[in-house]
N, CA, C and O atoms as a Tripos MOL2 file, in Angstrom:
@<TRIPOS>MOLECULE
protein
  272   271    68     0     0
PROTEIN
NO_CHARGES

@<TRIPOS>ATOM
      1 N         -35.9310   10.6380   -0.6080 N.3       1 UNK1
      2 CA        -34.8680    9.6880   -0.7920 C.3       1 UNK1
      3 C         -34.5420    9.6320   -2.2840 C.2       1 UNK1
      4 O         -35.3420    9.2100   -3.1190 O.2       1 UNK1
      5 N         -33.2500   10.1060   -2.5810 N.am      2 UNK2
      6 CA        -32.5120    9.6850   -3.9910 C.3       2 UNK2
      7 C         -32.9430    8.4650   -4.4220 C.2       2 UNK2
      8 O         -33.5030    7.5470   -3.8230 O.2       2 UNK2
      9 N         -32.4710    8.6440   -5.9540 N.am      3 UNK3
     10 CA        -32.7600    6.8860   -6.1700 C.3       3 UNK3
     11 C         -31.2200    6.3500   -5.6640 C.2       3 UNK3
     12 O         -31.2320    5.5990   -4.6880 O.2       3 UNK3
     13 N         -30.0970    6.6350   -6.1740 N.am      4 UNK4
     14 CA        -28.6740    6.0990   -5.0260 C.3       4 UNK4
     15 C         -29.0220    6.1080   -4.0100 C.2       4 UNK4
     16 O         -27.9860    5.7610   -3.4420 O.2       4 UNK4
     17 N         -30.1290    6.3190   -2.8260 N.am      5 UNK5
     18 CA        -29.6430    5.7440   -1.4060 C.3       5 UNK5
     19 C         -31.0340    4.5900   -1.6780 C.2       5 UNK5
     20 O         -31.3160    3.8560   -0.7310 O.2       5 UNK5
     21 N         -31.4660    4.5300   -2.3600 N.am      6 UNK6
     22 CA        -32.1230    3.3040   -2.6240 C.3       6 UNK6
     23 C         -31.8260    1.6420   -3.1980 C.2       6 UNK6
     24 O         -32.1990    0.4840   -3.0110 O.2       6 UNK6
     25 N         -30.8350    2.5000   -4.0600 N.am      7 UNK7
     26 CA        -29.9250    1.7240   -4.9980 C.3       7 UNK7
     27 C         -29.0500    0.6140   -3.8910 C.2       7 UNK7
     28 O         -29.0110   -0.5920   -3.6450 O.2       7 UNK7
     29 N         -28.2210    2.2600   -3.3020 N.am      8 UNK8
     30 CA        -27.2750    1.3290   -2.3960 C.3       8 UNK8
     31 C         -27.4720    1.3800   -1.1600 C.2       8 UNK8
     32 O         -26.4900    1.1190   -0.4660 O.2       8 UNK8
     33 N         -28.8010    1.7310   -0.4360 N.am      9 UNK9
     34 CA        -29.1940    1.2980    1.1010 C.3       9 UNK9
     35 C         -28.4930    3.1000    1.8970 C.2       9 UNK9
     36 O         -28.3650    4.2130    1.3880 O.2       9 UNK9
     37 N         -28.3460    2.8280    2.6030 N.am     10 UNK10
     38 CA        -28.3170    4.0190    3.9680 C.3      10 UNK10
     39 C         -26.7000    4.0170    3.7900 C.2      10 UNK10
     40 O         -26.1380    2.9810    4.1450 O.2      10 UNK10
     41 N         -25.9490    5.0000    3.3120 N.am     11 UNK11
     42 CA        -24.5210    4.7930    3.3570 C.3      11 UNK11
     43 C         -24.0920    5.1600    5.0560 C.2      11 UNK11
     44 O         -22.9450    4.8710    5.3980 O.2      11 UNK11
     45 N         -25.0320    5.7940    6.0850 N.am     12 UNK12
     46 CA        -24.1190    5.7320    7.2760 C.3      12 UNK12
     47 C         -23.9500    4.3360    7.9040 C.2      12 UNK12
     48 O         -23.0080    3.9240    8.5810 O.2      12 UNK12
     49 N         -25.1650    3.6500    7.4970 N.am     13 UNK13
     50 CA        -24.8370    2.3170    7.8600 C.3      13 UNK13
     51 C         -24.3350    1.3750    7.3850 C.2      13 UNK13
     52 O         -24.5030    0.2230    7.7840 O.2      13 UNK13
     53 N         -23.8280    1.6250    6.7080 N.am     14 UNK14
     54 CA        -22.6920    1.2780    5.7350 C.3      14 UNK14
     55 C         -20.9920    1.5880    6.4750 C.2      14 UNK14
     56 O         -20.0000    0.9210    6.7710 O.2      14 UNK14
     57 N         -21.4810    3.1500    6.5280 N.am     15 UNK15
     58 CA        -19.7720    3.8170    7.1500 C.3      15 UNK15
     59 C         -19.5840    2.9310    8.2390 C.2      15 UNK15
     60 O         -18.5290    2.3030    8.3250 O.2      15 UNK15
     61 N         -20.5470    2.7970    9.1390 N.am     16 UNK16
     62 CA        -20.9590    2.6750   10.6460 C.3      16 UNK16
     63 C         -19.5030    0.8820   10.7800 C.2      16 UNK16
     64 O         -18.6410    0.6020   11.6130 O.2      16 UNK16
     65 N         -19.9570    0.2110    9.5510 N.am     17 UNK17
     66 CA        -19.6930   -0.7220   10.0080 C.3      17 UNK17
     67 C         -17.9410   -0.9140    9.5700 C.2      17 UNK17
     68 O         -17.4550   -2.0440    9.5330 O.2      17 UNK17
     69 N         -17.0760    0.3720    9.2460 N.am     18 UNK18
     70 CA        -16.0290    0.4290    9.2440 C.3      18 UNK18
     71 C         -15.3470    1.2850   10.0240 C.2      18 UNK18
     72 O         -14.2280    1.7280    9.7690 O.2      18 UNK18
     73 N         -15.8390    1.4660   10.7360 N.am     19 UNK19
     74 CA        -15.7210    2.0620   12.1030 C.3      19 UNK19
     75 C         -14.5080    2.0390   12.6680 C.2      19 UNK19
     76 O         -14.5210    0.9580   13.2560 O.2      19 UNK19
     77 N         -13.5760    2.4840   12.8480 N.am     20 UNK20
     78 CA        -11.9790    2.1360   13.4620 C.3      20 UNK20
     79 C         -10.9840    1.7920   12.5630 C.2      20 UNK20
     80 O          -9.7730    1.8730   12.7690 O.2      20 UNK20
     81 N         -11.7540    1.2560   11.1660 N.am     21 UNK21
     82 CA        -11.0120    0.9730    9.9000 C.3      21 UNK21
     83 C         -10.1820    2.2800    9.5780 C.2      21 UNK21
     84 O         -10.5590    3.4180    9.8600 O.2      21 UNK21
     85 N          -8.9880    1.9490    8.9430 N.am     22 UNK22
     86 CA         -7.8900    3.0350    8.4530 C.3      22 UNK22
     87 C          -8.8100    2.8740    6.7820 C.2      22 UNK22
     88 O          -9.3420    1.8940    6.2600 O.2      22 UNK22
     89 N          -8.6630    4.4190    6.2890 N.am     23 UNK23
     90 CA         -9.4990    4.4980    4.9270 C.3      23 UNK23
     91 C          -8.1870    3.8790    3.9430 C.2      23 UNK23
     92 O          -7.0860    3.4450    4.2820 O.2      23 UNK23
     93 N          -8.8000    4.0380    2.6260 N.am     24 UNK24
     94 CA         -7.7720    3.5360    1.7900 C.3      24 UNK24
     95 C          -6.7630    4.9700    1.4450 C.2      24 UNK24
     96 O          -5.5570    4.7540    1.3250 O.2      24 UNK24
     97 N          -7.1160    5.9860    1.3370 N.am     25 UNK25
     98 CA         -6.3380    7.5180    1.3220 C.3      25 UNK25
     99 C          -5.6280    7.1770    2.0500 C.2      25 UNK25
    100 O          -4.6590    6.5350    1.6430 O.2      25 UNK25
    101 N          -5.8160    7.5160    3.8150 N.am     26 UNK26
    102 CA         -5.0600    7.3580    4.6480 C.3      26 UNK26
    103 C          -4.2170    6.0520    4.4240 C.2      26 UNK26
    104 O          -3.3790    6.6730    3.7710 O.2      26 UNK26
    105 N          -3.8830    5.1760    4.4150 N.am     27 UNK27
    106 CA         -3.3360    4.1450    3.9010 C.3      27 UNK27
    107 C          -2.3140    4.2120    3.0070 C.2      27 UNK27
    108 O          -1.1990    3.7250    2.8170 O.2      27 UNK27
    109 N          -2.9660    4.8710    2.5930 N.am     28 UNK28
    110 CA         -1.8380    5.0760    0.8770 C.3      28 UNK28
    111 C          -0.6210    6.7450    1.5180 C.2      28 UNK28
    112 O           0.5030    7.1820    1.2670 O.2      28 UNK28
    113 N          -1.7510    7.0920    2.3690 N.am     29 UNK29
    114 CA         -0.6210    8.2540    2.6740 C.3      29 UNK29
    115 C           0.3420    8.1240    3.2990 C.2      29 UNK29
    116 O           1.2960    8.8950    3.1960 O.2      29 UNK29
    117 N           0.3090    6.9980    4.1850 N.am     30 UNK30
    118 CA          1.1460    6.8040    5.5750 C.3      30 UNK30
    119 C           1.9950    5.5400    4.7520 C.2      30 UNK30
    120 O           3.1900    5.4200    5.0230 O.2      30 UNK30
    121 N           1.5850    4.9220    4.0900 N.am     31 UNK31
    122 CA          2.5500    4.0160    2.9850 C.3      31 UNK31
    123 C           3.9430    5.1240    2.0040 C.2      31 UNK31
    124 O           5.1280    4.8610    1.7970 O.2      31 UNK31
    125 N           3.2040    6.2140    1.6520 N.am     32 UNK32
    126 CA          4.0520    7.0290    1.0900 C.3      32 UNK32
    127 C           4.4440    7.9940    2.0340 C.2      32 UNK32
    128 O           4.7260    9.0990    1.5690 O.2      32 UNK32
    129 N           4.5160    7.8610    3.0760 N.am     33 UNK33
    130 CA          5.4550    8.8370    3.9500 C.3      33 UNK33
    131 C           6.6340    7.6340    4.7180 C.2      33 UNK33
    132 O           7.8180    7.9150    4.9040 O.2      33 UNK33
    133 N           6.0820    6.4540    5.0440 N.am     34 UNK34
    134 CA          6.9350    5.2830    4.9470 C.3      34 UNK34
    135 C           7.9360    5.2770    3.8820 C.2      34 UNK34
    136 O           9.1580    5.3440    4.0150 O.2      34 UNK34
    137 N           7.3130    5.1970    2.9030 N.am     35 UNK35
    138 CA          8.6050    4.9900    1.5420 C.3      35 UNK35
    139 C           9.3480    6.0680    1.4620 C.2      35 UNK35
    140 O          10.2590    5.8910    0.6530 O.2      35 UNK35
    141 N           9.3600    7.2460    2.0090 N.am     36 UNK36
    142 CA          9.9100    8.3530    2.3320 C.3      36 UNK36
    143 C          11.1840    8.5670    2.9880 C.2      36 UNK36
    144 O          12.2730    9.0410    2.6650 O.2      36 UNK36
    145 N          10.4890    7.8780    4.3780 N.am     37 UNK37
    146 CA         11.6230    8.0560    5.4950 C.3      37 UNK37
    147 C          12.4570    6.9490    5.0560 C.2      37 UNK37
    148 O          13.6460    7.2610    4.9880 O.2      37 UNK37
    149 N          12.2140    5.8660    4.7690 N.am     38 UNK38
    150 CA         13.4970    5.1930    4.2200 C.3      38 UNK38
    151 C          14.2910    5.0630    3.0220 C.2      38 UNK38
    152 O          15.3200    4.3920    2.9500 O.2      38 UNK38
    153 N          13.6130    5.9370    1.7910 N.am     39 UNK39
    154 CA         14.4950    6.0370    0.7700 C.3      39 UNK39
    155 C          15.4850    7.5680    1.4050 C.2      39 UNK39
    156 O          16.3770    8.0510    0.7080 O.2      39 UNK39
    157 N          15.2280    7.9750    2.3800 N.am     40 UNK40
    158 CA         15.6490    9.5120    2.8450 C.3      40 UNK40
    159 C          16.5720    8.8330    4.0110 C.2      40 UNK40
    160 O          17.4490    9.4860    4.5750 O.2      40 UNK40
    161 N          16.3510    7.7250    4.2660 N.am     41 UNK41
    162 CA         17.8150    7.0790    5.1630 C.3      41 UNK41
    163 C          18.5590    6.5040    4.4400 C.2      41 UNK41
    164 O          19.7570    6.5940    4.7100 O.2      41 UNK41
    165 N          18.1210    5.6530    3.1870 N.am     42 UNK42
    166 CA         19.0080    4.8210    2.3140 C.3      42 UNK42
    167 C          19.6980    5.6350    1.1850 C.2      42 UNK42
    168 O          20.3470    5.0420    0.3230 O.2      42 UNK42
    169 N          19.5670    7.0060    1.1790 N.am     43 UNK43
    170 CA         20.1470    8.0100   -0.0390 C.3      43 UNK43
    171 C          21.2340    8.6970    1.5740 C.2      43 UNK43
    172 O          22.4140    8.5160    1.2740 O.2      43 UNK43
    173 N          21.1880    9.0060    2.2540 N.am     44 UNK44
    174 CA         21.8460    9.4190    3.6380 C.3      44 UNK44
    175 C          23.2450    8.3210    3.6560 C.2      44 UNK44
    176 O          24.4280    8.6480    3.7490 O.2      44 UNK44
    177 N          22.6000    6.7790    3.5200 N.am     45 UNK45
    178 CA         23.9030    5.9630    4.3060 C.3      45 UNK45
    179 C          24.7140    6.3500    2.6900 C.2      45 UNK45
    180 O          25.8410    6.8330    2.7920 O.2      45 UNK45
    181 N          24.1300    6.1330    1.1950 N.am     46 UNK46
    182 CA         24.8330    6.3770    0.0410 C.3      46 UNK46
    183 C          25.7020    7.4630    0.2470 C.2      46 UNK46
    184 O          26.9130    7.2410    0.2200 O.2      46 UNK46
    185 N          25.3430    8.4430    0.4210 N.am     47 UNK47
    186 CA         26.0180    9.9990    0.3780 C.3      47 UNK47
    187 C          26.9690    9.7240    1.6220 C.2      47 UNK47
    188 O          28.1160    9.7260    1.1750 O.2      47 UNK47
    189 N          26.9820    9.5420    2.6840 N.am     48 UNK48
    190 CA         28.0790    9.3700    3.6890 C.3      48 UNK48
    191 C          28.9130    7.8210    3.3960 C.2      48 UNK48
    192 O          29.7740    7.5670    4.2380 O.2      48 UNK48
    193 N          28.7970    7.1850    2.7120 N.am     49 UNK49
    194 CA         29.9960    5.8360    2.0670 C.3      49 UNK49
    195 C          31.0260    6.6980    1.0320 C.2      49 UNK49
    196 O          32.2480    6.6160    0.9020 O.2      49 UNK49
    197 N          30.2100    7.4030    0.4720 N.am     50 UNK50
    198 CA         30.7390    8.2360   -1.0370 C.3      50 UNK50
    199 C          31.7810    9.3110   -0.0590 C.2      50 UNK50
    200 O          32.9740    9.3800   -0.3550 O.2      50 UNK50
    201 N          31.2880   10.0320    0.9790 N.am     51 UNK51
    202 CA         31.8350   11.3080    1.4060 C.3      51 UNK51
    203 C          33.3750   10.0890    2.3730 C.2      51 UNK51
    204 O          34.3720   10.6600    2.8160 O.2      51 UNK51
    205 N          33.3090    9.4270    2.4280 N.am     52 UNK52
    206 CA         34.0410    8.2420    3.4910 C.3      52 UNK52
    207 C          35.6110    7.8690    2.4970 C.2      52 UNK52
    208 O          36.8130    7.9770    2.7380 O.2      52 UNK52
    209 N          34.7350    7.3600    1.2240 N.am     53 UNK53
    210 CA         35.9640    7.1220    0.2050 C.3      53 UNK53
    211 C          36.4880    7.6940   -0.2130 C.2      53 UNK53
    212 O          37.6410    7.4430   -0.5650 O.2      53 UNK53
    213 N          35.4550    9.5380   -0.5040 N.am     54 UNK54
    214 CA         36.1320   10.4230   -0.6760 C.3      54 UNK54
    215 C          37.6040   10.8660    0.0870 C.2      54 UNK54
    216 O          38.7130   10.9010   -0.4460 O.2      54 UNK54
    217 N          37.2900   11.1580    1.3630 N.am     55 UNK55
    218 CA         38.3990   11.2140    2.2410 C.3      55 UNK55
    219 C          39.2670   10.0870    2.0870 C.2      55 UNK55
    220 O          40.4660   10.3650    2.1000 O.2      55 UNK55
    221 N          39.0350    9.1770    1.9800 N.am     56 UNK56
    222 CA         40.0260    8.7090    1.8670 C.3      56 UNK56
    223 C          40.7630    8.3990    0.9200 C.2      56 UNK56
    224 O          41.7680    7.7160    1.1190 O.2      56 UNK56
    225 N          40.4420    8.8040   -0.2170 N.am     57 UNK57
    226 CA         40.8880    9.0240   -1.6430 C.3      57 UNK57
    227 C          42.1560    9.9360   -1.2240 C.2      57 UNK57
    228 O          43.3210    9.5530   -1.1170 O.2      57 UNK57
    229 N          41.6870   11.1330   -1.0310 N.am     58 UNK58
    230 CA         42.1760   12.2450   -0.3780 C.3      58 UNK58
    231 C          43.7850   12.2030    0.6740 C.2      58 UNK58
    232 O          44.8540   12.8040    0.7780 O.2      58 UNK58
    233 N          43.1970   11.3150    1.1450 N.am     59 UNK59
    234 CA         44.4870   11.0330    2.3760 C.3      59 UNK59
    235 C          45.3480   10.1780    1.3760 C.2      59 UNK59
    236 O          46.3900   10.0770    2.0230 O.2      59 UNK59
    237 N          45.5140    9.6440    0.4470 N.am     60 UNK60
    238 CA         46.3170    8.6760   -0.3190 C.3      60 UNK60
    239 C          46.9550    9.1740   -1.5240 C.2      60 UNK60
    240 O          47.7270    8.6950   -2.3540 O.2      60 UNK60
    241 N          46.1950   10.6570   -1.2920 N.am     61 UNK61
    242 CA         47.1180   11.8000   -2.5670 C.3      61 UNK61
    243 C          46.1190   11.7420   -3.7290 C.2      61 UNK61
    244 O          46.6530   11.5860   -4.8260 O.2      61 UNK61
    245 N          44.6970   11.8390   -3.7210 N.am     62 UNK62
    246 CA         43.7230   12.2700   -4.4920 C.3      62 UNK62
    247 C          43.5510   11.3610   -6.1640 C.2      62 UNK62
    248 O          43.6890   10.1430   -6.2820 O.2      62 UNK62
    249 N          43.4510   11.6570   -6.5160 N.am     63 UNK63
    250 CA         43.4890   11.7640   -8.3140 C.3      63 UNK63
    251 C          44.9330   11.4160   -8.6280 C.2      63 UNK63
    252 O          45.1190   10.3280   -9.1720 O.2      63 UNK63
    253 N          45.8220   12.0660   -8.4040 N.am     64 UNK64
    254 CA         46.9120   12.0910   -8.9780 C.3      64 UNK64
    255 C          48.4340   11.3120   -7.9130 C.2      64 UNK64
    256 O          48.7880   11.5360   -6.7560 O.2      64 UNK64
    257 N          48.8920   10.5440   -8.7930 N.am     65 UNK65
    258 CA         49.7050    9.5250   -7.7970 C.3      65 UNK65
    259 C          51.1720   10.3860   -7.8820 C.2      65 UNK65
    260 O          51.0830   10.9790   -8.9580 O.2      65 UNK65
    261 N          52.0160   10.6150   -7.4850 N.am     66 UNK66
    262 CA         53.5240   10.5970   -8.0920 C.3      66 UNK66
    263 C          54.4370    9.3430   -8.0510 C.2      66 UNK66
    264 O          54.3350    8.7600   -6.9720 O.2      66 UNK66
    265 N          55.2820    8.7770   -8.9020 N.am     67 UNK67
    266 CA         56.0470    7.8210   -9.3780 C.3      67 UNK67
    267 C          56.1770    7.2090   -8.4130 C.2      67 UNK67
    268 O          55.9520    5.9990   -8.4440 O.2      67 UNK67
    269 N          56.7330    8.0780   -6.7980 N.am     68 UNK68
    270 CA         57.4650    7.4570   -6.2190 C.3      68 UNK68
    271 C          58.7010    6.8180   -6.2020 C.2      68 UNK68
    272 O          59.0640    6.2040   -5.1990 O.2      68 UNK68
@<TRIPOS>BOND
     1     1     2 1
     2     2     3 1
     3     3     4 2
     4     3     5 am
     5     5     6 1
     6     6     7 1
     7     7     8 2
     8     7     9 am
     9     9    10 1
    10    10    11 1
    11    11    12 2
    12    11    13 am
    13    13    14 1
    14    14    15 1
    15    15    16 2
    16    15    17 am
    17    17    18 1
    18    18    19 1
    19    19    20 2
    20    19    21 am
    21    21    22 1
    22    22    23 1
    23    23    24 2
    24    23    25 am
    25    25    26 1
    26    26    27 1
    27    27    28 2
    28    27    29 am
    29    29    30 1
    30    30    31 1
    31    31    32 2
    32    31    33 am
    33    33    34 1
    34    34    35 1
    35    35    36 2
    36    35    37 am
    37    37    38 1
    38    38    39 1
    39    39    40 2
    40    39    41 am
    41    41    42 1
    42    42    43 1
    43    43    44 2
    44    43    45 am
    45    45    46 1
    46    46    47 1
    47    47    48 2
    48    47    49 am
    49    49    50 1
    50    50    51 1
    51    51    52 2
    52    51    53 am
    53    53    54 1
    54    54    55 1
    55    55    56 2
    56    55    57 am
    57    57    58 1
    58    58    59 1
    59    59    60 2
    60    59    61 am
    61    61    62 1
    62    62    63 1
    63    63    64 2
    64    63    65 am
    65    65    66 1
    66    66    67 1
    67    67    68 2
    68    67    69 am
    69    69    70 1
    70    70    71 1
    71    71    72 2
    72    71    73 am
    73    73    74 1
    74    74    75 1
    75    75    76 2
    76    75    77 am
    77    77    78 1
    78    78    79 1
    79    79    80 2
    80    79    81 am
    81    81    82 1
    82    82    83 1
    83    83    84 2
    84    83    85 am
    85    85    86 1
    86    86    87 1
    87    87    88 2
    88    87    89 am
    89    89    90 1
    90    90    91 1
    91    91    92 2
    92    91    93 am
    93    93    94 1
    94    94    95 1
    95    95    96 2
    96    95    97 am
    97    97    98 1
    98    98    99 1
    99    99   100 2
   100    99   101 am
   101   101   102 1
   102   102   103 1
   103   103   104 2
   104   103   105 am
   105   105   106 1
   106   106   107 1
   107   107   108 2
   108   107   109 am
   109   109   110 1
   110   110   111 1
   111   111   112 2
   112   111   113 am
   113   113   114 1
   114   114   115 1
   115   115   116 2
   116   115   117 am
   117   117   118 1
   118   118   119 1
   119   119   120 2
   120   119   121 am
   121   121   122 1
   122   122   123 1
   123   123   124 2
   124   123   125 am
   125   125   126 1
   126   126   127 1
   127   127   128 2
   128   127   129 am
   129   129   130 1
   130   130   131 1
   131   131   132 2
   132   131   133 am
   133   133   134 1
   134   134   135 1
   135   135   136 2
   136   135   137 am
   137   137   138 1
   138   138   139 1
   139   139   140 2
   140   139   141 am
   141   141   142 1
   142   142   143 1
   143   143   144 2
   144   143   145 am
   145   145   146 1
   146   146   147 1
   147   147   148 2
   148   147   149 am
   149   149   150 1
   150   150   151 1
   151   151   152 2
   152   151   153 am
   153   153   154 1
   154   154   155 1
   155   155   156 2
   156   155   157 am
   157   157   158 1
   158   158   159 1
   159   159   160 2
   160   159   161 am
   161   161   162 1
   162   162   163 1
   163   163   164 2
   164   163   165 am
   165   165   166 1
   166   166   167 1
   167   167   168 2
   168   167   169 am
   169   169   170 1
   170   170   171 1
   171   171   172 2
   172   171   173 am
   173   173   174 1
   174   174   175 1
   175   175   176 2
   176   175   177 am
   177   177   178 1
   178   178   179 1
   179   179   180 2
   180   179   181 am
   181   181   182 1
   182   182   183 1
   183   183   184 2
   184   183   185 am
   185   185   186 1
   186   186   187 1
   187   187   188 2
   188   187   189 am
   189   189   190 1
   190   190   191 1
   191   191   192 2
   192   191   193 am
   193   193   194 1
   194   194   195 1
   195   195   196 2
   196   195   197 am
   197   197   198 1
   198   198   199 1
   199   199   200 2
   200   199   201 am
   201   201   202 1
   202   202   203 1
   203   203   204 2
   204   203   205 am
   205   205   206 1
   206   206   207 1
   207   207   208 2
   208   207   209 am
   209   209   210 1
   210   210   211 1
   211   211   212 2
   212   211   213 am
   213   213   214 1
   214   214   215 1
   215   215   216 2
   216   215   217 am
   217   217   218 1
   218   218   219 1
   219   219   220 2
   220   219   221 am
   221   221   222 1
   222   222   223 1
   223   223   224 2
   224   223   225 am
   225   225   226 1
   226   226   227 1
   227   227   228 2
   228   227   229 am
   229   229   230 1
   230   230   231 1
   231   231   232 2
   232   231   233 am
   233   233   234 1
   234   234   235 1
   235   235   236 2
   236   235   237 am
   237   237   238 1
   238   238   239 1
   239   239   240 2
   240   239   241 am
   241   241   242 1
   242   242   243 1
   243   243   244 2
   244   243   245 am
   245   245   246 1
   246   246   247 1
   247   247   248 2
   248   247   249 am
   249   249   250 1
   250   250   251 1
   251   251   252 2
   252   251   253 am
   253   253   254 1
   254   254   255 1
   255   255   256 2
   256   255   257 am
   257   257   258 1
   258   258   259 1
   259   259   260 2
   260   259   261 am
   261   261   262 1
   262   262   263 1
   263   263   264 2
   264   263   265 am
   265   265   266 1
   266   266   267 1
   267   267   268 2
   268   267   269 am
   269   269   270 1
   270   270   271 1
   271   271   272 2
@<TRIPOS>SUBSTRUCTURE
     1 UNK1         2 RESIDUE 1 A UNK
     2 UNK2         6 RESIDUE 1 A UNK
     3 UNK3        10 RESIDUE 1 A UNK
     4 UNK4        14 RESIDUE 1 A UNK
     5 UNK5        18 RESIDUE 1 A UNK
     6 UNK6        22 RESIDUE 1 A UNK
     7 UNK7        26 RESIDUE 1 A UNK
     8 UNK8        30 RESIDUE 1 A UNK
     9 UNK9        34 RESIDUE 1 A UNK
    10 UNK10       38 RESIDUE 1 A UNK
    11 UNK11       42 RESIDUE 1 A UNK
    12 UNK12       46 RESIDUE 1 A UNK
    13 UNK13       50 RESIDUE 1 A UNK
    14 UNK14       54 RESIDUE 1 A UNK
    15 UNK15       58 RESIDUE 1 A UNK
    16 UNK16       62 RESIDUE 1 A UNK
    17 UNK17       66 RESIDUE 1 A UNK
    18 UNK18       70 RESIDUE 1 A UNK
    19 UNK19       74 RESIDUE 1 A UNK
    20 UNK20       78 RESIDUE 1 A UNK
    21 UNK21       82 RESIDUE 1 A UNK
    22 UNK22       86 RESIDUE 1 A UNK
    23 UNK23       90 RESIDUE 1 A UNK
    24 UNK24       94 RESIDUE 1 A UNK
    25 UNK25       98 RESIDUE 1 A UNK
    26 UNK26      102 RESIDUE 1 A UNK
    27 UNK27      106 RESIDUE 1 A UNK
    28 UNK28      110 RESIDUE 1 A UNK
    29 UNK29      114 RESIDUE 1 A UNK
    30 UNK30      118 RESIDUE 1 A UNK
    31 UNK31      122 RESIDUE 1 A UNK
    32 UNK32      126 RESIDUE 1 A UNK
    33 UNK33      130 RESIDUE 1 A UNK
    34 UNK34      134 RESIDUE 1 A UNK
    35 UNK35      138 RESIDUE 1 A UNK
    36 UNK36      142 RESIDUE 1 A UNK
    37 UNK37      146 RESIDUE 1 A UNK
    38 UNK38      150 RESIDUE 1 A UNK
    39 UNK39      154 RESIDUE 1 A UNK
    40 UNK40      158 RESIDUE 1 A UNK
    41 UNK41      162 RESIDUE 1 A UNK
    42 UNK42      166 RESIDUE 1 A UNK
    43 UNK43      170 RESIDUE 1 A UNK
    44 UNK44      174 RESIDUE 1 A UNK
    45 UNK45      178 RESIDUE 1 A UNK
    46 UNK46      182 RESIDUE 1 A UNK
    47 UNK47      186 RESIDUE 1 A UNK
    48 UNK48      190 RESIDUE 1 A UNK
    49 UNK49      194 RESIDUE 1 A UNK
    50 UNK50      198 RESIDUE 1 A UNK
    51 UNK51      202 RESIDUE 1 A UNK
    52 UNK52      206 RESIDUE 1 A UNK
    53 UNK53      210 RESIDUE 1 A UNK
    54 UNK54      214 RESIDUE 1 A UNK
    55 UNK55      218 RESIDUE 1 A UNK
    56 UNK56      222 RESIDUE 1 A UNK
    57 UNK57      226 RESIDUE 1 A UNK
    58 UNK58      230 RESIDUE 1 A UNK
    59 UNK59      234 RESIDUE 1 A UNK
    60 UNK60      238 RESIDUE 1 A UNK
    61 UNK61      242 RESIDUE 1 A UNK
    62 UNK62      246 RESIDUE 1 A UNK
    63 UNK63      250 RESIDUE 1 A UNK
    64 UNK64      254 RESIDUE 1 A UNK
    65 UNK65      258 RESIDUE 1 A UNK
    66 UNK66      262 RESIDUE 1 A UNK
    67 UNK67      266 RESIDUE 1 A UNK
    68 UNK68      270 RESIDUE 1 A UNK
């Protein structure tokens, strides 16, 4: 026996008692695949408002007006 498993006791019985627990890695991974899918929907609705006004910029004679 190490002096660490003396120090800090039997680490399976330790693990044992987090058993079903989500780790903190995993946690942090599935948090950043979360922040993912919705900055990757909220840059989606941006780019299709922009492509929306575009057209319709477009239909009203673009950039450039004439006198009329």
């Amino acid at each position: 026996m190490s002096f660490l498993d003396r120090l800090l006791g039997n680490d399976q019985q330790r693990a044992a008692k987090y058993a079903g627990r989500e780790s903190a890695s995993d946690r942090a991974a599935r948090k950043r695949r979360e922040s993912y899918r919705r900055n990757v929907a909220k840059t989606a609705r941006q780019g299709q408002a922009w492509e929306d006004r575009d057209r319709a910029n477009e239909r009203r004679g673009g950039w450039y007006r004439s006198g009329r």
